[in-house]
mmCIF file as gemmi writes it, N, C-alpha and C atoms, coordinates in Angstrom:
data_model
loop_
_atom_site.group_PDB
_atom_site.id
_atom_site.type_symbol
_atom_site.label_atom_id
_atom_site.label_alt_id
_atom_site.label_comp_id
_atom_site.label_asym_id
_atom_site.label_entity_id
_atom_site.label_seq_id
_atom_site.pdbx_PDB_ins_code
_atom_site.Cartn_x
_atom_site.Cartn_y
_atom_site.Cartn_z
_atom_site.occupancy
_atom_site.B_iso_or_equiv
_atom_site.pdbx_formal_charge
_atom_site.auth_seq_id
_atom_site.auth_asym_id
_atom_site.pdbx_PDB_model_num
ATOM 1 N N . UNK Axp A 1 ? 66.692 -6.618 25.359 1 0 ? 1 A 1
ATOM 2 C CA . UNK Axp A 1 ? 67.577 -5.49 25.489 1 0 ? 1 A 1
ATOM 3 C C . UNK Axp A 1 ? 68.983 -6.012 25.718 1 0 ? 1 A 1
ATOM 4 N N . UNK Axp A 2 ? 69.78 -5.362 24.993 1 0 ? 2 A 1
ATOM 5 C CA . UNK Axp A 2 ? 71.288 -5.996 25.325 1 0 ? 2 A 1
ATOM 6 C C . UNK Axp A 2 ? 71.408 -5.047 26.391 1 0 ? 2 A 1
ATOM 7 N N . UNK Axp A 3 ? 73.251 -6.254 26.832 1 0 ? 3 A 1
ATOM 8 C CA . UNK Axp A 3 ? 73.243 -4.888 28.095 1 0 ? 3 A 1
ATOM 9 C C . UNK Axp A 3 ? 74.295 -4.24 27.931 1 0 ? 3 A 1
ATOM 10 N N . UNK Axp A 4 ? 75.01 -4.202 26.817 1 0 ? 4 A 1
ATOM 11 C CA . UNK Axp A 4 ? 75.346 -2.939 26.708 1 0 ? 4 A 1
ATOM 12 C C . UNK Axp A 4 ? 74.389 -1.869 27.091 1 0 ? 4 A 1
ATOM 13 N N . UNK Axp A 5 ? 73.268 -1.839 25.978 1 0 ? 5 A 1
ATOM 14 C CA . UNK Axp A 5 ? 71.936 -0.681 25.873 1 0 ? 5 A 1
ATOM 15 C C . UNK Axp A 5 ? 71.739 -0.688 27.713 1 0 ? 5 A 1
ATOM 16 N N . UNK Axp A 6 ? 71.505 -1.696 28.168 1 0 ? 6 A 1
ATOM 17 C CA . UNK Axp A 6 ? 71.139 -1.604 29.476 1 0 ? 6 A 1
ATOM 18 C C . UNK Axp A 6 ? 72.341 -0.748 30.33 1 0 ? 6 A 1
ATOM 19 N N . UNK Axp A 7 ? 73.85 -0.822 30.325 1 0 ? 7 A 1
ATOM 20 C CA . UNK Axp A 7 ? 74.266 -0.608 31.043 1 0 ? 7 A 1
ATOM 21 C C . UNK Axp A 7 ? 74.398 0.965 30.86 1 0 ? 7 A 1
ATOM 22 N N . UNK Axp A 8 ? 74.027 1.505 29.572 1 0 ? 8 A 1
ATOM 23 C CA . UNK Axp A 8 ? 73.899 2.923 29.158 1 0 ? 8 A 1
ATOM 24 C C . UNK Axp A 8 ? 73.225 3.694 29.896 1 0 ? 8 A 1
ATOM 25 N N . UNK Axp A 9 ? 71.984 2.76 29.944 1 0 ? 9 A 1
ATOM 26 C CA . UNK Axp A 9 ? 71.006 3.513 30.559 1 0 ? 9 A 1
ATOM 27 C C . UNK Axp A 9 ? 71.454 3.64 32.035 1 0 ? 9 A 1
ATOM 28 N N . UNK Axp A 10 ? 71.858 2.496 32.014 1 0 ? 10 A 1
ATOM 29 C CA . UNK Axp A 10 ? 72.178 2.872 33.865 1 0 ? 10 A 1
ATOM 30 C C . UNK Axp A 10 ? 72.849 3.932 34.485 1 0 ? 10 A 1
ATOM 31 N N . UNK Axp A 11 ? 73.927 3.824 33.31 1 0 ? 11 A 1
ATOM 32 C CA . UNK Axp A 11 ? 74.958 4.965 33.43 1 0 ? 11 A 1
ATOM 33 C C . UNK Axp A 11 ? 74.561 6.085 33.527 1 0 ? 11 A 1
ATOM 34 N N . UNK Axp A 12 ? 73.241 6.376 32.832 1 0 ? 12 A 1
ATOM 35 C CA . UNK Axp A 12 ? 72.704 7.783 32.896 1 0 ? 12 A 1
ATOM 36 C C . UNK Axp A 12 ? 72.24 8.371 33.818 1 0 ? 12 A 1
ATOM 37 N N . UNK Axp A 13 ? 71.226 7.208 34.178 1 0 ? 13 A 1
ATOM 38 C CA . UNK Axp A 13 ? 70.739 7.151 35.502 1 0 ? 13 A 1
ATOM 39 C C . UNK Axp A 13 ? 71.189 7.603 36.711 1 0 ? 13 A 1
ATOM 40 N N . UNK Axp A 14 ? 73.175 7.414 36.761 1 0 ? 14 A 1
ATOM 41 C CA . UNK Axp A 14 ? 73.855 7.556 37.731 1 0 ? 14 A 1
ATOM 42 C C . UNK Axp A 14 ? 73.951 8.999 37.597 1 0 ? 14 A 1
ATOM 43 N N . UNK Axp A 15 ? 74.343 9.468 36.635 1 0 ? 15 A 1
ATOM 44 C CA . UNK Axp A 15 ? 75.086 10.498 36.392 1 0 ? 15 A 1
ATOM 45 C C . UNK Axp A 15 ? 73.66 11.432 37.12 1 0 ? 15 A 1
ATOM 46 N N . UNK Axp A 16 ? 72.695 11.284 36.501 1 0 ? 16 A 1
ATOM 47 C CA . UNK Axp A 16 ? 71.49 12.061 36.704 1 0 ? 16 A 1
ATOM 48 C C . UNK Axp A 16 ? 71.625 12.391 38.283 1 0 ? 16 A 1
ATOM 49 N N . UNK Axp A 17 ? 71.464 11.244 39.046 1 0 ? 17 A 1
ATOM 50 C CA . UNK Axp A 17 ? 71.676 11.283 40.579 1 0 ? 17 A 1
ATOM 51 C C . UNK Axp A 17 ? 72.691 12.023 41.342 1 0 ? 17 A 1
ATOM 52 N N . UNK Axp A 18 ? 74.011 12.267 39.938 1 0 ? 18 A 1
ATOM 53 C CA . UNK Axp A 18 ? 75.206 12.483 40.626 1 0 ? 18 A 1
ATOM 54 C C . UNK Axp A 18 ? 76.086 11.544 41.143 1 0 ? 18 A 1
ATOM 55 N N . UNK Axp A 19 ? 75.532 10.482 41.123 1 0 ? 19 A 1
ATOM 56 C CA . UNK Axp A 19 ? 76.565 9.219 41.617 1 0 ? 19 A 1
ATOM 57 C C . UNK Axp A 19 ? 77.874 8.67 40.966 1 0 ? 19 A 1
ATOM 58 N N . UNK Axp A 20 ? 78.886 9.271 41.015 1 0 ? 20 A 1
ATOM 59 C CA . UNK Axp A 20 ? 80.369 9.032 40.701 1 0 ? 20 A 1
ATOM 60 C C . UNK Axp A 20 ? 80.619 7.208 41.24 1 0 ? 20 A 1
ATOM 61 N N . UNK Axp A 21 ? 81.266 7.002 39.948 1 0 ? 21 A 1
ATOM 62 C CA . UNK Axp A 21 ? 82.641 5.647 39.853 1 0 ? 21 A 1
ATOM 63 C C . UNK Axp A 21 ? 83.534 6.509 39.148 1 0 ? 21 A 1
ATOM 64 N N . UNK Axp A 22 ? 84.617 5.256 39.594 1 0 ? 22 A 1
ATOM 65 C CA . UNK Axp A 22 ? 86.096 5.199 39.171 1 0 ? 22 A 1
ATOM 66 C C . UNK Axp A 22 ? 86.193 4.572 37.946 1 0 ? 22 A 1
ATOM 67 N N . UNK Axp A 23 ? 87.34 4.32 37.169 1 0 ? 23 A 1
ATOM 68 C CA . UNK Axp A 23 ? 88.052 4.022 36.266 1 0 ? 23 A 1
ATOM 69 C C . UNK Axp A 23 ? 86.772 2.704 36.322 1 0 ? 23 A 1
ATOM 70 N N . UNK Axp A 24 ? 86.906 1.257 37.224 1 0 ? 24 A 1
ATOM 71 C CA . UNK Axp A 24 ? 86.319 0.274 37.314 1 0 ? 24 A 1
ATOM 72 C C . UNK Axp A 24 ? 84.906 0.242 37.231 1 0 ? 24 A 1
ATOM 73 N N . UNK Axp A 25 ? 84.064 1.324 38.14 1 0 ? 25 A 1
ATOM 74 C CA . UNK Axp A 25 ? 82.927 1.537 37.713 1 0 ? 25 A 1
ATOM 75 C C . UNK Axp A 25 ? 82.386 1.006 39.204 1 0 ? 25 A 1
ATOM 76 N N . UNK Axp A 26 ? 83.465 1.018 40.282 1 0 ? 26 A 1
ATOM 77 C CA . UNK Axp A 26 ? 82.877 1.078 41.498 1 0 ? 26 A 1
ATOM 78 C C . UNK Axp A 26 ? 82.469 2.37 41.762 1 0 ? 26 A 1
ATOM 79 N N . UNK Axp A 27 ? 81.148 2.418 42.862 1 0 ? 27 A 1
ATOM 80 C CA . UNK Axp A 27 ? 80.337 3.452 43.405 1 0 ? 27 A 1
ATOM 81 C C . UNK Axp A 27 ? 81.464 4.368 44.085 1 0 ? 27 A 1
ATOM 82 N N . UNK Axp A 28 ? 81.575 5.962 43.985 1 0 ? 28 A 1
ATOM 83 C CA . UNK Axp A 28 ? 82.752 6.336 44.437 1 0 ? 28 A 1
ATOM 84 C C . UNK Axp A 28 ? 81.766 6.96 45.989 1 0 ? 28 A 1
ATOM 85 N N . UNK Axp A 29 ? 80.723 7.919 45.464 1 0 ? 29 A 1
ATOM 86 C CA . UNK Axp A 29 ? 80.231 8.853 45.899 1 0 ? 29 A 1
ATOM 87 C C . UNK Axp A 29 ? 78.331 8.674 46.39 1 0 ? 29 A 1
ATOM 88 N N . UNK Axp A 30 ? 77.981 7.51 46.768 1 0 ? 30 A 1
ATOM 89 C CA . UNK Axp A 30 ? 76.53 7.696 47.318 1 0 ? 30 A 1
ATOM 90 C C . UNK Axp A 30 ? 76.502 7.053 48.596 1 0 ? 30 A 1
ATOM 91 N N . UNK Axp A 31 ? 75.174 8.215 49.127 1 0 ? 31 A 1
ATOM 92 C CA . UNK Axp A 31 ? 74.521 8.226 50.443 1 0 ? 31 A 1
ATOM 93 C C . UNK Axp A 31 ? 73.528 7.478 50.342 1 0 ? 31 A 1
ATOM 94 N N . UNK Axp A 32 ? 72.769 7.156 51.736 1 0 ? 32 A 1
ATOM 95 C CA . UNK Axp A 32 ? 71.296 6.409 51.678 1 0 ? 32 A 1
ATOM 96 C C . UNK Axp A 32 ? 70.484 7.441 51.004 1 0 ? 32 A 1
ATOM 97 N N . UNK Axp A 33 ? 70.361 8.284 50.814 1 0 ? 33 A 1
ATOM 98 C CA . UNK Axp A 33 ? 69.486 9.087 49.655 1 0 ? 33 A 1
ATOM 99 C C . UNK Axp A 33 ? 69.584 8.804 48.088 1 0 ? 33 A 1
ATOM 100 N N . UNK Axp A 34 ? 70.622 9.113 47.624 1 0 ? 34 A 1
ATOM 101 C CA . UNK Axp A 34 ? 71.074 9.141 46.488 1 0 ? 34 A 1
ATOM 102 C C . UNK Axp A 34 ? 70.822 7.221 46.039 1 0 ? 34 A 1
ATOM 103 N N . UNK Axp A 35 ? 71.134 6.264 46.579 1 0 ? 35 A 1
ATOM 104 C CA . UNK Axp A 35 ? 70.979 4.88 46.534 1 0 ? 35 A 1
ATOM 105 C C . UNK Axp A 35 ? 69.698 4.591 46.44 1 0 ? 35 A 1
ATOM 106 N N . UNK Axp A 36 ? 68.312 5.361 47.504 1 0 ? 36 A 1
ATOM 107 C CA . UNK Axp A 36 ? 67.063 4.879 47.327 1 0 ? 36 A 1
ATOM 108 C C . UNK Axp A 36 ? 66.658 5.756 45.839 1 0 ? 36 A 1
ATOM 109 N N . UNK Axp A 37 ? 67.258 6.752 45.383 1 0 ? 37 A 1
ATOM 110 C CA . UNK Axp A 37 ? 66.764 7.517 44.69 1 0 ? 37 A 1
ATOM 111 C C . UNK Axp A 37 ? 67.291 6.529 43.376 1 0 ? 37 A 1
ATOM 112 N N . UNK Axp A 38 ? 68.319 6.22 42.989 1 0 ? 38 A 1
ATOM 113 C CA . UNK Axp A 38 ? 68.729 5.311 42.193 1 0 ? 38 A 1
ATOM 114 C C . UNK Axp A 38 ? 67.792 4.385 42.04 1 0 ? 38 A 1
ATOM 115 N N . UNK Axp A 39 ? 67.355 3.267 42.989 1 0 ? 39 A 1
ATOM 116 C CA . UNK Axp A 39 ? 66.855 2.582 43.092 1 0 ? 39 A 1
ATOM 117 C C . UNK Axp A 39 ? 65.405 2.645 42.381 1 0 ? 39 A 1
ATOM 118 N N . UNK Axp A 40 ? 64.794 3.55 42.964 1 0 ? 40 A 1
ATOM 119 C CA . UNK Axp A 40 ? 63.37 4.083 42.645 1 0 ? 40 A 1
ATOM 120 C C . UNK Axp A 40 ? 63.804 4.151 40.638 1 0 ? 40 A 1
ATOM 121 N N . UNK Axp A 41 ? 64.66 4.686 40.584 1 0 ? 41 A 1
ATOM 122 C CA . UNK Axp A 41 ? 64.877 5.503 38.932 1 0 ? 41 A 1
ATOM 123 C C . UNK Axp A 41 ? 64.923 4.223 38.032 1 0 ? 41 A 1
ATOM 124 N N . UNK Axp A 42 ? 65.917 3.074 38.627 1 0 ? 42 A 1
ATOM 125 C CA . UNK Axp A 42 ? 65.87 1.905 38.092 1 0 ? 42 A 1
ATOM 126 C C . UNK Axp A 42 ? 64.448 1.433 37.74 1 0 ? 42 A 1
ATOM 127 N N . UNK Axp A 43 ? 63.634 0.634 39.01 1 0 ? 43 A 1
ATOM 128 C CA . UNK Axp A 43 ? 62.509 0.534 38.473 1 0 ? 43 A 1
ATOM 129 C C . UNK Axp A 43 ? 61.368 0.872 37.702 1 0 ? 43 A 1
ATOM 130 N N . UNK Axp A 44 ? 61.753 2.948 37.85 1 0 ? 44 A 1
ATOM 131 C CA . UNK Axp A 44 ? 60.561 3.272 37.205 1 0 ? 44 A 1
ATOM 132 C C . UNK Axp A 44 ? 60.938 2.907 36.244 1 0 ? 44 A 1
ATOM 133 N N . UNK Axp A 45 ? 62.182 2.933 35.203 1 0 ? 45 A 1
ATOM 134 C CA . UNK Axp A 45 ? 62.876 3.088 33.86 1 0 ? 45 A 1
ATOM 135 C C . UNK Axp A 45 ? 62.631 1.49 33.11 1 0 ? 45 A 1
ATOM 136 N N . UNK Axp A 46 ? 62.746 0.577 34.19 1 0 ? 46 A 1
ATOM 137 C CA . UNK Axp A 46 ? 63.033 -1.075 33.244 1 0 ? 46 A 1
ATOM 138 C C . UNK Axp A 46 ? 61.373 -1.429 34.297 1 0 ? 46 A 1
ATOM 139 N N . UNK Axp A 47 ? 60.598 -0.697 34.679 1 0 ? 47 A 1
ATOM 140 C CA . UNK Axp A 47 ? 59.751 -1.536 35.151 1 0 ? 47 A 1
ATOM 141 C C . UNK Axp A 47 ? 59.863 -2.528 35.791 1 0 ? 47 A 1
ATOM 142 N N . UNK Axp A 48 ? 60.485 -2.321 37.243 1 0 ? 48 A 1
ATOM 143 C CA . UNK Axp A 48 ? 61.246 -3.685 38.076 1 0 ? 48 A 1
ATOM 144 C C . UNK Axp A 48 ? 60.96 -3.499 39.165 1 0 ? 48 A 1
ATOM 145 N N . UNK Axp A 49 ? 60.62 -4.461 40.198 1 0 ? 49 A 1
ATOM 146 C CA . UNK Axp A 49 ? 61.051 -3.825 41.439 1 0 ? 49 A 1
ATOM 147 C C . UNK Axp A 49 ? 61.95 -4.773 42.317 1 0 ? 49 A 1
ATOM 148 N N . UNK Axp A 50 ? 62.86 -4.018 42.52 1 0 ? 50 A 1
ATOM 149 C CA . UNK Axp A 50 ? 63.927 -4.733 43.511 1 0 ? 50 A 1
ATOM 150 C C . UNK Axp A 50 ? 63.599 -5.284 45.005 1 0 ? 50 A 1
ATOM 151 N N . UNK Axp A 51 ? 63.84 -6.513 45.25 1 0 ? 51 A 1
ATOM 152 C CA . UNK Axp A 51 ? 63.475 -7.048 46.468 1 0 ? 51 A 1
ATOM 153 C C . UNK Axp A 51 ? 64.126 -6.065 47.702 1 0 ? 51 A 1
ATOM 154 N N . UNK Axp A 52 ? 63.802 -6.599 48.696 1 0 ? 52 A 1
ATOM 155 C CA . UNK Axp A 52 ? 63.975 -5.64 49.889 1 0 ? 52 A 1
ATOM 156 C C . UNK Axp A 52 ? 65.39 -6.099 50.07 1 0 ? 52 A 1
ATOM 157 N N . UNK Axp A 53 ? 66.152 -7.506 50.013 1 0 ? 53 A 1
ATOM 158 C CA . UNK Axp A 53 ? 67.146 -7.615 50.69 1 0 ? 53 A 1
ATOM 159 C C . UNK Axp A 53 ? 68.322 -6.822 49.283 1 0 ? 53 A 1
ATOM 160 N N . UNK Axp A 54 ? 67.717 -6.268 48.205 1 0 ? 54 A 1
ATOM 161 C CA . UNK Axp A 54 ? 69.125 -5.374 47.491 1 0 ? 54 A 1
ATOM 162 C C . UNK Axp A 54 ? 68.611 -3.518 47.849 1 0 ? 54 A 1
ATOM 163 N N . UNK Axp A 55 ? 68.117 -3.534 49.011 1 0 ? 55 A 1
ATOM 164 C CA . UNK Axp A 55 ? 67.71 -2.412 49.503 1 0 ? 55 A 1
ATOM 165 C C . UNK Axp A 55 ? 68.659 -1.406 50.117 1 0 ? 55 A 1
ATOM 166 N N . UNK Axp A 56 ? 69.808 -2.595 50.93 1 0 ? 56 A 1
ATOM 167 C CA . UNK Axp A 56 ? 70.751 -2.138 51.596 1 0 ? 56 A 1
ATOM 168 C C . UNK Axp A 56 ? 71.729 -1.458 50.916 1 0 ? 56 A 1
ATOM 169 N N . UNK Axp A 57 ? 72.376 -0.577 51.138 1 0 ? 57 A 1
ATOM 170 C CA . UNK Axp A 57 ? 73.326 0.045 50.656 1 0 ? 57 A 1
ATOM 171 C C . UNK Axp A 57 ? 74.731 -0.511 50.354 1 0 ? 57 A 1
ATOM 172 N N . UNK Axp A 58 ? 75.089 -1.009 50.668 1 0 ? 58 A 1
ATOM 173 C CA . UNK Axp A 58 ? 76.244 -2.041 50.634 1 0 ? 58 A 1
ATOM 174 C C . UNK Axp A 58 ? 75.945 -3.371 49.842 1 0 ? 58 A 1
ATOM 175 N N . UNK Axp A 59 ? 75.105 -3.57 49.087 1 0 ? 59 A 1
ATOM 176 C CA . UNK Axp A 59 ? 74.801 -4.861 48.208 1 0 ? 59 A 1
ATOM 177 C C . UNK Axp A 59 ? 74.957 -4.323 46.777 1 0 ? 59 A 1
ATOM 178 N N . UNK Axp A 60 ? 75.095 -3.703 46.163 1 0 ? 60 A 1
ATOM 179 C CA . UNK Axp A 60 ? 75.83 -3.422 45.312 1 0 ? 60 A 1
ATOM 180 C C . UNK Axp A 60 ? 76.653 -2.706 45.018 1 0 ? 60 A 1
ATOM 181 N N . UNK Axp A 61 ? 78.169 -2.7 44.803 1 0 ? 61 A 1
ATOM 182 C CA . UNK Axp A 61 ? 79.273 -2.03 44.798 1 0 ? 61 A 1
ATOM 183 C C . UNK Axp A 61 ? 79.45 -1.098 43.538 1 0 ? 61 A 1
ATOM 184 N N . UNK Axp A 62 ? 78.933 -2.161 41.85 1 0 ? 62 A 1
ATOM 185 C CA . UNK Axp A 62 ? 79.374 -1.394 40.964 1 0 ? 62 A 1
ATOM 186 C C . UNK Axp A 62 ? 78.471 -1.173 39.885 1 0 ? 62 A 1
ATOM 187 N N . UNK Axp A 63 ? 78.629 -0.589 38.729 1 0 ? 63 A 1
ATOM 188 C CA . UNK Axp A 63 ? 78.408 -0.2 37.596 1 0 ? 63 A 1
ATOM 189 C C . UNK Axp A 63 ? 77.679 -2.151 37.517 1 0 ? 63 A 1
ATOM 190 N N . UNK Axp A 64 ? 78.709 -3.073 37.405 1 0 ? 64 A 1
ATOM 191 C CA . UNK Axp A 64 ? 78.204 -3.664 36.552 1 0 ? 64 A 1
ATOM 192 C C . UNK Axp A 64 ? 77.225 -4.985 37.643 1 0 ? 64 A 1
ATOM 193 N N . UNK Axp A 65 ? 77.295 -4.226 38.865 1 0 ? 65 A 1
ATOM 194 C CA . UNK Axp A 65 ? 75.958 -5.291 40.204 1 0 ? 65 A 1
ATOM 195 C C . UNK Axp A 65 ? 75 -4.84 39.328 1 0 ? 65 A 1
ATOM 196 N N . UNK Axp A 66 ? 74.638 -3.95 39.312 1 0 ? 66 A 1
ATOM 197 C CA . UNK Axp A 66 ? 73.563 -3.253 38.915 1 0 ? 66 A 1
ATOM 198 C C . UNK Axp A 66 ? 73.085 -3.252 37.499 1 0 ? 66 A 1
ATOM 199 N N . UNK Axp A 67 ? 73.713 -3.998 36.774 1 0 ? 67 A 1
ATOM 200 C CA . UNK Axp A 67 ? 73.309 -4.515 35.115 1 0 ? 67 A 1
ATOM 201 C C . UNK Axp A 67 ? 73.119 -5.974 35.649 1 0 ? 67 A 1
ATOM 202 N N . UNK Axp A 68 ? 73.622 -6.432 35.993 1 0 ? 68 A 1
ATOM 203 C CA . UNK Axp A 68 ? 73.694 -7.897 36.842 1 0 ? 68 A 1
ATOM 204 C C . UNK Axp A 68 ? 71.959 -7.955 37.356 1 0 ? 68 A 1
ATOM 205 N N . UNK Axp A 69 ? 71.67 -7.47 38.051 1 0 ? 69 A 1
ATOM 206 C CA . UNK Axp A 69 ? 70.852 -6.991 39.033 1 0 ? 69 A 1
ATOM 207 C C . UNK Axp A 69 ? 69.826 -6.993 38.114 1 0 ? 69 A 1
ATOM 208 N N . UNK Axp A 70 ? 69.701 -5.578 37.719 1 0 ? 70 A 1
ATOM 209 C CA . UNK Axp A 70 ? 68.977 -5.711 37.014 1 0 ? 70 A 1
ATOM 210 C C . UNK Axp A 70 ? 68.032 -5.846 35.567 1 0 ? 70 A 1
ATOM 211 N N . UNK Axp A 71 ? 69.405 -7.518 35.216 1 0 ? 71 A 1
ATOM 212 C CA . UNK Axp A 71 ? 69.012 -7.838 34.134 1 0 ? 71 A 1
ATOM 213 C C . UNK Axp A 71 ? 67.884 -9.246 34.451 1 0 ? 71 A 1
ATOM 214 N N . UNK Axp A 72 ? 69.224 -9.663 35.45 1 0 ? 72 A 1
ATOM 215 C CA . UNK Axp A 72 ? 67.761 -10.738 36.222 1 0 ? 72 A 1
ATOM 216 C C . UNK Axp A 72 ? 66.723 -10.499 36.634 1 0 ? 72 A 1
ATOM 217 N N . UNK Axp A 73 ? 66.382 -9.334 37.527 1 0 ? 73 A 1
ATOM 218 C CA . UNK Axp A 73 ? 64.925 -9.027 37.683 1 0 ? 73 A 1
ATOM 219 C C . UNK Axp A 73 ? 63.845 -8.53 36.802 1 0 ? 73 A 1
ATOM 220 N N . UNK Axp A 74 ? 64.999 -8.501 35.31 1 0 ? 74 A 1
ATOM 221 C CA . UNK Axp A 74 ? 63.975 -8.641 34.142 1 0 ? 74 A 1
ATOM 222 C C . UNK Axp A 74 ? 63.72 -9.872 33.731 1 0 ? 74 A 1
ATOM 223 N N . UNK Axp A 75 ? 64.426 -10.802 33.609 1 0 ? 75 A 1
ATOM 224 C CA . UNK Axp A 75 ? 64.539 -11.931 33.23 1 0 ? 75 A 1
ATOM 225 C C . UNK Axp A 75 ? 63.33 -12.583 34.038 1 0 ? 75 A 1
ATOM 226 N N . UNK Axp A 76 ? 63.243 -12.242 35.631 1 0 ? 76 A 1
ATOM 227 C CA . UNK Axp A 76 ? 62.336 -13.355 36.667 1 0 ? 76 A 1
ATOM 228 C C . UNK Axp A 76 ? 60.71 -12.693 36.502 1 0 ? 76 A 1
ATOM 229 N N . UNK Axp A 77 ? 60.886 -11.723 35.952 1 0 ? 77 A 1
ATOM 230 C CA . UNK Axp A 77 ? 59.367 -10.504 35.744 1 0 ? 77 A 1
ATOM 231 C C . UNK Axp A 77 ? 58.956 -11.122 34.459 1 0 ? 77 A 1
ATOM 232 N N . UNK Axp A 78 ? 59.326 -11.763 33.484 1 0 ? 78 A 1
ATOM 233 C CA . UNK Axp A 78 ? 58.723 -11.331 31.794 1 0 ? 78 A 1
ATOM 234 C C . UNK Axp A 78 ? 57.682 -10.414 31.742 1 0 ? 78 A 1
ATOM 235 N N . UNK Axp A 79 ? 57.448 -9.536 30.919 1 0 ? 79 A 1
ATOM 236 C CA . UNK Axp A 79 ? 56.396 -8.84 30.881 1 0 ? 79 A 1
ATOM 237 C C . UNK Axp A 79 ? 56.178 -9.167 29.332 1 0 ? 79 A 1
ATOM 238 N N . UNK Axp A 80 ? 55.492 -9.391 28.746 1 0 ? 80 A 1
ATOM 239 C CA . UNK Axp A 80 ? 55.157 -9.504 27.244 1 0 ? 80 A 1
ATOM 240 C C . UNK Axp A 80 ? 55.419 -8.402 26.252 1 0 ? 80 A 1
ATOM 241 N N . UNK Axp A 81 ? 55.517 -7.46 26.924 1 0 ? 81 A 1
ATOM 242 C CA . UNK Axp A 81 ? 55.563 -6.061 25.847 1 0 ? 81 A 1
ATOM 243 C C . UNK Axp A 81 ? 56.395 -5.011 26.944 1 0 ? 81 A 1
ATOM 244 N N . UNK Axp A 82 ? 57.485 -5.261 27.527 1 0 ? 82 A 1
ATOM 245 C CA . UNK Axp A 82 ? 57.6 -4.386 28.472 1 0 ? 82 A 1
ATOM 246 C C . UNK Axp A 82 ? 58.241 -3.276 27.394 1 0 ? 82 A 1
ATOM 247 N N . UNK Axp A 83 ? 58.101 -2.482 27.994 1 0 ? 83 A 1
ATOM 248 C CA . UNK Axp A 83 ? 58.29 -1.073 27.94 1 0 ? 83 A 1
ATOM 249 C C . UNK Axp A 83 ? 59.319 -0.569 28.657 1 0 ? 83 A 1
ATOM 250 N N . UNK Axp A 84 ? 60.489 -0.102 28.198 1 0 ? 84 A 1
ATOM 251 C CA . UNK Axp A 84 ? 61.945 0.754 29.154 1 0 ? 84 A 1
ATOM 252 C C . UNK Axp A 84 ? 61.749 1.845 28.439 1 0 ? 84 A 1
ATOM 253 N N . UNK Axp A 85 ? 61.602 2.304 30.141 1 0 ? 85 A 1
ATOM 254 C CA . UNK Axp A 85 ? 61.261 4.139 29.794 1 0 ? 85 A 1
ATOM 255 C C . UNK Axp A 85 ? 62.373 4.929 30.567 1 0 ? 85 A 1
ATOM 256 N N . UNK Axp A 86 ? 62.86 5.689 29.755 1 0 ? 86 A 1
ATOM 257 C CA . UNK Axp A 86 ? 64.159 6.773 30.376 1 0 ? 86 A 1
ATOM 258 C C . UNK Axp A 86 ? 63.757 7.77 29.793 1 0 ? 86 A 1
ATOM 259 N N . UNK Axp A 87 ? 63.92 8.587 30.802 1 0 ? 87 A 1
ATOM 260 C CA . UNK Axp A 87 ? 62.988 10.163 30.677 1 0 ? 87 A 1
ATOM 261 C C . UNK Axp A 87 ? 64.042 11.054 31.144 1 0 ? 87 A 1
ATOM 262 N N . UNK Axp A 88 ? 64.912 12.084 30.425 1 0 ? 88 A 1
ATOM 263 C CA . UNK Axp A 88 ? 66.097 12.489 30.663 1 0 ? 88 A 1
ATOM 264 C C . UNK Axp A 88 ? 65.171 13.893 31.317 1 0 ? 88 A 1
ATOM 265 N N . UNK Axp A 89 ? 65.215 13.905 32.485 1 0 ? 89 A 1
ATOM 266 C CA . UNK Axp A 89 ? 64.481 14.873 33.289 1 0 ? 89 A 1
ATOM 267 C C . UNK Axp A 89 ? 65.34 16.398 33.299 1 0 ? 89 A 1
């Protein structure tokens, strides 16, 4: 998956949540809700799961931690046939 495609999806992801950036694509607008809820959406979507220490709210700032993030925890997973599922709810 490129990450452009990846960072699309992410983007959607946000929007879905409601989670606002700026011009840069720093986080303008999330709570500890909205962040675990992100979180959860990520994994279900790229099939990932994020370690506990990017749990905290303050470990990723932007648009592009979070392509960062989680391009490596695709990279450290291989799955042979994975499957990215985005389900525009």
């Amino acid at each position: 998956m490129s990450e452009i495609n990846m960072k699309d999806i992410i983007l959607k992801i946000f929007d879905e949540i409601n989670i606002l950036t700026d011009e840069d694509g720093m986080l303008v607008s999330i709570d500890s809700l909205s962040y675990i809820q992100l979180i959860v959406a990520l994994e279900d979507s790229f099939n990932i799961i994020f370690p506990d220490e990017l749990l905290v709210i303050s470990t990723l700032k932007n648009v592009d931690d979070f392509v960062v993030v989680v391009g490596n925890l695709i990279d450290m997973n291989p799955i042979e046939k994975r499957e990215i599922v985005y389900e525009n709810s």
